[in-house]
BADREN-480178 format. One record per residue (C-alpha): residue number from 1; y, x, z; residue in three letters. Coordinates in pm, whole numbers, m for minus. Example, Ala and Ser with C-alpha at 12.3 -4.5 7.8 and 13.67 -1.06 7.14 Angstrom:
2
{atom 1 {m450 1230 780} ALA}
{atom 2 {m106 1367 714} SER}
***
This chain:
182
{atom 1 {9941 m1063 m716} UNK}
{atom 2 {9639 m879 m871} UNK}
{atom 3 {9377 m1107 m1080} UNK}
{atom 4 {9028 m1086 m879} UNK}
{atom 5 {8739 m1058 m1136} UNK}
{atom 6 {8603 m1404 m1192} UNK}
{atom 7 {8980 m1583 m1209} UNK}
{atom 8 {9003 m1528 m808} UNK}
{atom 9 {9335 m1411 m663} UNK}
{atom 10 {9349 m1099 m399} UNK}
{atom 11 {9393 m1323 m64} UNK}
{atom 12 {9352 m1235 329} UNK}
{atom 13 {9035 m1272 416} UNK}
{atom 14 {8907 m1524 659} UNK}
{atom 15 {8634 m1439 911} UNK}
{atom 16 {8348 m1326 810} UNK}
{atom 17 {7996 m1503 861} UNK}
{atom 18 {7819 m1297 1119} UNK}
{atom 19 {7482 m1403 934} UNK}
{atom 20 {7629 m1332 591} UNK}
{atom 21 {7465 m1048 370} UNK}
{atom 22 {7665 m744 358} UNK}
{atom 23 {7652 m519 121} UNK}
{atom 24 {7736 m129 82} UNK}
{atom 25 {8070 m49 m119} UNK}
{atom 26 {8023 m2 m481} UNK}
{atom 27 {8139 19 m836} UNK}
{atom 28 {7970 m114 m1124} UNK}
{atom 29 {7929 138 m1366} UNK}
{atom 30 {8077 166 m1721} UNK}
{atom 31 {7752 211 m1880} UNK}
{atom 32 {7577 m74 m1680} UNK}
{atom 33 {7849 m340 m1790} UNK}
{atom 34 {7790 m222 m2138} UNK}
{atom 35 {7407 m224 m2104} UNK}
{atom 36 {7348 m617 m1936} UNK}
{atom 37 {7650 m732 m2166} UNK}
{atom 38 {7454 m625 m2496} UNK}
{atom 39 {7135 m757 m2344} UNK}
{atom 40 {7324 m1092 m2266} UNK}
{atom 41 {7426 m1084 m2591} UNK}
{atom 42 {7106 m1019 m2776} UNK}
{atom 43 {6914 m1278 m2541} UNK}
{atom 44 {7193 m1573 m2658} UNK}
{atom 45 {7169 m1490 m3047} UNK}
{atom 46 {6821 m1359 m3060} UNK}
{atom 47 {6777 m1697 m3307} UNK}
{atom 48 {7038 m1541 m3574} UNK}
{atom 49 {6816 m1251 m3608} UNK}
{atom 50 {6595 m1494 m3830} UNK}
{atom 51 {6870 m1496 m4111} UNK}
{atom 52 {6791 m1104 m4224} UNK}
{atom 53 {6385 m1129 m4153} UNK}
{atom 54 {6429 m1470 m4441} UNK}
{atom 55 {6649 m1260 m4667} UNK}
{atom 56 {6442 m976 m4654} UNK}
{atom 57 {6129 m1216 m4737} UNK}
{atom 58 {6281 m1420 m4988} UNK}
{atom 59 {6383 m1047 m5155} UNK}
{atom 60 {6000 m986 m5119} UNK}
{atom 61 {5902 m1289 m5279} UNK}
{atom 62 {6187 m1210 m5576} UNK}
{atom 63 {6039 m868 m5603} UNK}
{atom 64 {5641 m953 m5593} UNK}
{atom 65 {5730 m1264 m5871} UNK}
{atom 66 {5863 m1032 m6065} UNK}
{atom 67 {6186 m1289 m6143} UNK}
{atom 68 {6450 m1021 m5950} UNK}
{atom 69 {6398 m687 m5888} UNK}
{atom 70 {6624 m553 m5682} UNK}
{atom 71 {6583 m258 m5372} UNK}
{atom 72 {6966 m274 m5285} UNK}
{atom 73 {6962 m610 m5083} UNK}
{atom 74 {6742 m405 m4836} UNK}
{atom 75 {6983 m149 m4746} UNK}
{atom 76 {7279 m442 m4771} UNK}
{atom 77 {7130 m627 m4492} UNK}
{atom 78 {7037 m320 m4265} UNK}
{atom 79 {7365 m195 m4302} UNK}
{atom 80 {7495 m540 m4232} UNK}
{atom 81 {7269 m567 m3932} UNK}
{atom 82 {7382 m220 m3765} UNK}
{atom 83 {7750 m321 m3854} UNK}
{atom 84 {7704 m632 m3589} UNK}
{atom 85 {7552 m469 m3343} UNK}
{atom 86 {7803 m167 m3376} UNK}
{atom 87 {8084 m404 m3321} UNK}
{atom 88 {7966 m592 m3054} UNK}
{atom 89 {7848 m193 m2882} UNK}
{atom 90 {8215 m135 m2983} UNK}
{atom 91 {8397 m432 m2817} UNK}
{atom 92 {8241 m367 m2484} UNK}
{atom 93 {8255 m44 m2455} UNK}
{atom 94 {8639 m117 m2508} UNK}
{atom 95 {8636 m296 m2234} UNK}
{atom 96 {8564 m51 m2008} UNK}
{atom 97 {8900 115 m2100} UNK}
{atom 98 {9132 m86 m2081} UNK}
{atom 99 {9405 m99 m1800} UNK}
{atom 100 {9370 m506 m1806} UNK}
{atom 101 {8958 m483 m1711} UNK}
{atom 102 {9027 m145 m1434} UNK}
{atom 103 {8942 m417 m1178} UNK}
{atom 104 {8598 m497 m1287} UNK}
{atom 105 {8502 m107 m1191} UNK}
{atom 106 {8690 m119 m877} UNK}
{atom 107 {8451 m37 m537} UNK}
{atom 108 {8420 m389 m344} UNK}
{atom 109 {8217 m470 m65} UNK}
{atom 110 {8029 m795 m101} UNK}
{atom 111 {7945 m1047 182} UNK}
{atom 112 {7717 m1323 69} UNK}
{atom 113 {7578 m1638 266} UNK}
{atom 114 {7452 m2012 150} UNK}
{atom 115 {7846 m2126 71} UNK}
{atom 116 {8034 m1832 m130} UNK}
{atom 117 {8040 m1470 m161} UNK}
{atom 118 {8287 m1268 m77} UNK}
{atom 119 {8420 m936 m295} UNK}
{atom 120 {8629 m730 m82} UNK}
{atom 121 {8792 m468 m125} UNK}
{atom 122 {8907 m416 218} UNK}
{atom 123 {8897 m573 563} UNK}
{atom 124 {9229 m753 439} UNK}
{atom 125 {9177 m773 56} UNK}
{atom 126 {8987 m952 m174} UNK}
{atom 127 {8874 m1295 m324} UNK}
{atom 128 {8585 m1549 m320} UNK}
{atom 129 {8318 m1697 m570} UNK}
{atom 130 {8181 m2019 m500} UNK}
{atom 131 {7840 m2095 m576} UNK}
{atom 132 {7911 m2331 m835} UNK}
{atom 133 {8083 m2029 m1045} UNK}
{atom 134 {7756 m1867 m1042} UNK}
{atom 135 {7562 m2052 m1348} UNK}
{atom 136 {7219 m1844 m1395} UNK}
{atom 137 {7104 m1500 m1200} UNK}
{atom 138 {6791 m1321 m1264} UNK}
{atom 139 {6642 m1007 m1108} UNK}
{atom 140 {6616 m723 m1277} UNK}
{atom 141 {6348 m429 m1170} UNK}
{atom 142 {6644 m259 m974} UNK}
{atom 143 {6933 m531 m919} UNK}
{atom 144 {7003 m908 m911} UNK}
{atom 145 {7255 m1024 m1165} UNK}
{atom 146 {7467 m1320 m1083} UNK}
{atom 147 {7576 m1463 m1413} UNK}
{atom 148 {7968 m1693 m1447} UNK}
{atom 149 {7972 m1709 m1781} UNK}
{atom 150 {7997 m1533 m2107} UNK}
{atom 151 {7921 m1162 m2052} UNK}
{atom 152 {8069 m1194 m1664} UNK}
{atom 153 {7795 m1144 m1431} UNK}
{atom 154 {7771 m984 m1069} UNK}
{atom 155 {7547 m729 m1045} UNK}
{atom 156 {7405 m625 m732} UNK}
{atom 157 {7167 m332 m699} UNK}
{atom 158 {6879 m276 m454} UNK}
{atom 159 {7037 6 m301} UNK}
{atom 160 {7315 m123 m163} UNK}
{atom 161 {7179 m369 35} UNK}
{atom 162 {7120 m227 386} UNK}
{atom 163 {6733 m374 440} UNK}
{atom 164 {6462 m545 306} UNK}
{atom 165 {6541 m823 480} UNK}
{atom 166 {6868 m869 347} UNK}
{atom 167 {6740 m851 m21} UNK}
{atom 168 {6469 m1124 114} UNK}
{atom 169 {6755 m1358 242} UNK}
{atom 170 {6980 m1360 m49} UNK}
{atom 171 {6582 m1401 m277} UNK}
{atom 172 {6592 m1703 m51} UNK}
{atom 173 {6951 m1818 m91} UNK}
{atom 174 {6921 m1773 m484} UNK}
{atom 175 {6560 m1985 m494} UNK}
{atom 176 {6740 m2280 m291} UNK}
{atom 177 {7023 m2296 m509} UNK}
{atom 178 {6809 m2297 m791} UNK}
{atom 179 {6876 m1992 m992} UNK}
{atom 180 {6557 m1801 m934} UNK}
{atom 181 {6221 m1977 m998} UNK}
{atom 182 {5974 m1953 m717} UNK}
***
């Protein structure tokens, strides 16, 4: 058997919830996994980017004192700056192409109500995320993104829910579980 993103195995599917959300089919695209991973990312280690700004001060302060004069630490740290953003750019866009991650950007169908969601890929295939495997969502100006855990999220656009009313139920479902703030 196929692994199901989030660790969940490809199982028949028990009846659905008539009352359950249910989404259009869709794929998350490439570019979108590499976009919301680099921005989870940046919003966990936004404290680290204090280590360049005091480097580049305490140059300043060598410089303006007169005790070191030196221009090269500059370009050392922006160099060293780009470098770790390039590789972290570089280790999710590799993500995207590898056989091992295919499922990820595979068209599922999601069905979501107060107890799980489901991620199906047919009538007959698919797997299920409980709500305690969802640890944080937020909503973006076009989506809601369902985070699990280090850069592995759900994310679920407006447009492929089929009504308002839908987006309104699973607003509700997320503020009673606690992930959304009122």
């Amino acid at each position: 058997m196929s692994k199901m993103y989030g660790a969940q195995q490809r199982q028949m599917q028990a009846p659905s919830n008539p009352l359950a959300i249910k989404t259009k089919k869709f794929a998350l695209e490439k570019n979108k996994f590499v976009g919301l991973c680099m921005r989870q990312l940046f919003s966990n280690q936004w404290k680290f980017a204090f280590i360049p700004l005091a480097l580049v001060l305490g140059n300043v302060a060598l410089n303006l004192t007169g005790t070191y004069k030196n221009y090269w630490m500059y370009i050392f740290i922006a160099i060293g700056v780009i470098g770790y953003i390039l590789f972290w750019l570089i280790q999710f866009t590799g993500i995207t192409q590898l056989a091992q991650y295919k499922q990820l950007f595979d068209k599922y169908r999601y069905e979501i109500d107060s107890r799980q969601i489901f991620m199906k890929l047919s009538d007959k295939e698919g797997g299920m995320i409980k709500w305690d495997m969802i640890l944080g969502a937020y909503k973006d100006k076009d989506a809601y993104v369902l985070e699990m855990g280090k850069y592995q999220f759900l994310h679920l656009p407006f447009s492929v829910f089929n009504n308002d009313n839908d987006k309104k139920l699973l607003d509700k479902i997320l503020r009673d579980k606690g992930y959304l703030k009122s």
